[in-house]
Legacy VTK file of the C-alpha trace (Angstrom):
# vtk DataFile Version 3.0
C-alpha trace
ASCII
DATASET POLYDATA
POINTS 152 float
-3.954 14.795 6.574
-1.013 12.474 7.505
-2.605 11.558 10.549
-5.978 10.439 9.382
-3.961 8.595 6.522
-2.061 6.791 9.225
-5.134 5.777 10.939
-6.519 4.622 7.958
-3.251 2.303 7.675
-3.183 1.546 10.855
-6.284 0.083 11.546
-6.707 -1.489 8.228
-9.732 1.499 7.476
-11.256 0.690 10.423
-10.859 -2.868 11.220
-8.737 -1.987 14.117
-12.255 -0.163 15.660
-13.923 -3.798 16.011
-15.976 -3.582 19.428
-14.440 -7.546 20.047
-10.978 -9.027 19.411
-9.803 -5.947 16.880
-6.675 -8.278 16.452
-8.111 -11.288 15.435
-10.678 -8.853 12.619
-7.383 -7.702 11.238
-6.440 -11.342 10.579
-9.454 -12.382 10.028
-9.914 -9.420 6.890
-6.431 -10.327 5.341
-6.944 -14.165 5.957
-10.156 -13.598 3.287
-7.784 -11.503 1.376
-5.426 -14.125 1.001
-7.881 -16.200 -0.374
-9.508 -14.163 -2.771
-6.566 -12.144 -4.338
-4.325 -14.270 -6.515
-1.009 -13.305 -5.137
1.787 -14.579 -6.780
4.953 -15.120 -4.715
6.786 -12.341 -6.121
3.538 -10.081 -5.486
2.876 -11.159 -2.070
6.647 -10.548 -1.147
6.146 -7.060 -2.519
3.108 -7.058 -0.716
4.419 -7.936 2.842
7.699 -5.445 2.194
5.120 -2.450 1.573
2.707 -3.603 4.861
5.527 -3.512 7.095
7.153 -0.147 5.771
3.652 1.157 5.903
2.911 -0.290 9.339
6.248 0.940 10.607
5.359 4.847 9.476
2.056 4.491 10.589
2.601 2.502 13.576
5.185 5.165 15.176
2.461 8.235 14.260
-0.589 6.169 15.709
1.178 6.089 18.968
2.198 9.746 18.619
-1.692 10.563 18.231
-3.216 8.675 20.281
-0.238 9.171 23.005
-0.034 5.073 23.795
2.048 2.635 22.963
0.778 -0.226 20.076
-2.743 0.685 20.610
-5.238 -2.399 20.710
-6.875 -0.505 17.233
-3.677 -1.089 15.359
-4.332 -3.477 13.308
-1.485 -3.505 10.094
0.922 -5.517 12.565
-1.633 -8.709 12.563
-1.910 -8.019 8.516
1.832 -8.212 8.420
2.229 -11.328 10.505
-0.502 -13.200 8.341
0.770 -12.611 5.175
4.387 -13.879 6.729
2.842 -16.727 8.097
1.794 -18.236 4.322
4.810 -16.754 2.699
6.055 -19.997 1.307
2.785 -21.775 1.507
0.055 -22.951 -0.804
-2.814 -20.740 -0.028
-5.194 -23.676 0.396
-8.096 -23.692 2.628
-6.306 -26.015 5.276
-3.275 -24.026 5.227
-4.909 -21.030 5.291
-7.441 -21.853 8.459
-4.254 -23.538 10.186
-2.322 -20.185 9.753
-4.996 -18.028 11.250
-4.929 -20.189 14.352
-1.942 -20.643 14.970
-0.743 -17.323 13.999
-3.505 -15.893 16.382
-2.424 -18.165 19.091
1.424 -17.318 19.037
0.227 -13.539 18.848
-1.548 -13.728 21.481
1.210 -16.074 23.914
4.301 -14.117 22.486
6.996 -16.746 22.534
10.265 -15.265 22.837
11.413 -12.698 21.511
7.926 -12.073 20.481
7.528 -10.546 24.289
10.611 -8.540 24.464
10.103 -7.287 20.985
7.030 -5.458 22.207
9.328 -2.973 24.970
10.748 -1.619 21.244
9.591 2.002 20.832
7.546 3.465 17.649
6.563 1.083 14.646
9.275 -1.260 15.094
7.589 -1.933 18.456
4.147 -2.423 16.996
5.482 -4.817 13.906
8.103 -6.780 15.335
5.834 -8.657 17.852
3.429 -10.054 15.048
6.288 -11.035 12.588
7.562 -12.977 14.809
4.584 -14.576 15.216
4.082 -15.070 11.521
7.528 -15.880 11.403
7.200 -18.895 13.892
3.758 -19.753 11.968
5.681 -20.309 8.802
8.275 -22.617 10.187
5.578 -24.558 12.474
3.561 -25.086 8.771
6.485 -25.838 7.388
7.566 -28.521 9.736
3.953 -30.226 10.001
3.549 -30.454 5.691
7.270 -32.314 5.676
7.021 -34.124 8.507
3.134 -34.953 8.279
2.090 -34.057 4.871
-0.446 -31.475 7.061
-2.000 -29.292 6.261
-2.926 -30.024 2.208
LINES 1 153
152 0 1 2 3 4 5 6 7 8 9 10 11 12 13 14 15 16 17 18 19 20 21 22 23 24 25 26 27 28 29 30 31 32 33 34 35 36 37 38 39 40 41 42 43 44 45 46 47 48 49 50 51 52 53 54 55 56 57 58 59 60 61 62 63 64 65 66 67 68 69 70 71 72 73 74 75 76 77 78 79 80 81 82 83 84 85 86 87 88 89 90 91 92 93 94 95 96 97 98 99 100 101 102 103 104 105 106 107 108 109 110 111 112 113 114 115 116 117 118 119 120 121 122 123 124 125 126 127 128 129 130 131 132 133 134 135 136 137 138 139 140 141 142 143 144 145 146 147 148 149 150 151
C-alpha cells in the first residue's frame, strides 16, 4: 500500500531504477516535462509546493524501507530542484538545457549548504540538498540573462 505508493513517488514510477546516472533520468524526465506541459507560474508554484511535500513523505518512508539514507533510486528530490531551478524563468529551449546542466552540476558538487544539508535525517535530508541546488540554478540564470542577456 503506502509503501509501494511511496516508491512510486519516490522514484518518479521508476525513473529512480535507471541502470546509469538515476539522478540525472529524474532531471532529465521533468526537464521534457517542463517543456511539454504549459505550466503557468501560478501552476508550476503549486506544482513545486506538492513535489516537495510529496518528496518529503515519501522521501522519509523510502529510507525507512529500504533501511538507507537518500537512496541513489530516489529520484523526486532532482524533480524538485528542476522545477526550482526555472521558477522565474522563460521555459525556452536555452534556458531550459542551461538549467539541466547546471542544476546537474551543482547537484552533483554540493556547494554549501548543499553538503551539510544532506547529514539532515528523513525527507528533509533527501530534498534539501537538490533545492539548494535548484535554488543556486535560479539565481546563477538569473544573474547571466541581466547581466548577459543569456540564455534567450
Amino acid at each position: 500500500g503506502r509503501d509501494r505508493l511511496a516508491l512510486g513517488i519516490a522514484t518518479l514510477a521508476g525513473t529512480g531504477y535507471a541502470p546509469v546516472a538515476p539522478g540525472t533520468a529524474g532531471s532529465a524526465v521533468t526537464l521534457v516535462a517542463l517543456w511539454l506541459v504549459p505550466f503557468s507560474p501560478l501552476s508550476l508554484t503549486l506544482t513545486l509546493v506538492g513535489v516537495i511535500l510529496a518528496g518529503l513523505w515519501a522521501g522519509s518512508r523510502v529510507e525507512r524501507v529500504l533501511q538507507r539514507k537518500d537512496p541513489g533510486q530516489v529520484v523526486i528530490d532532482e524533480v524538485a530542484g528542476m522545477l526550482l531551478s526555472v521558477l522565474l524563468l522563460p521555459r525556452t529551449p536555452a534556458v531550459l538545457l542551461a538549467a539541466f546542466v547546471l542544476f546537474r552540476l551543482l547537484d552533483i558538487v554540493k556547494p554549501f549548504p548543499a553538503g551539510w544539508s544532506q547529514k539532515l535525517s528523513g525527507g528533509i535530508g533527501v530534498m534539501l540538498d537538490d533545492l539548494i541546488a535548484g535554488a543556486y540554478t535560479l539565481v546563477l540564470l538569473s544573474g547571466s540573462r541581466a547581466l548577459f542577456g543569456w540564455p534567450r
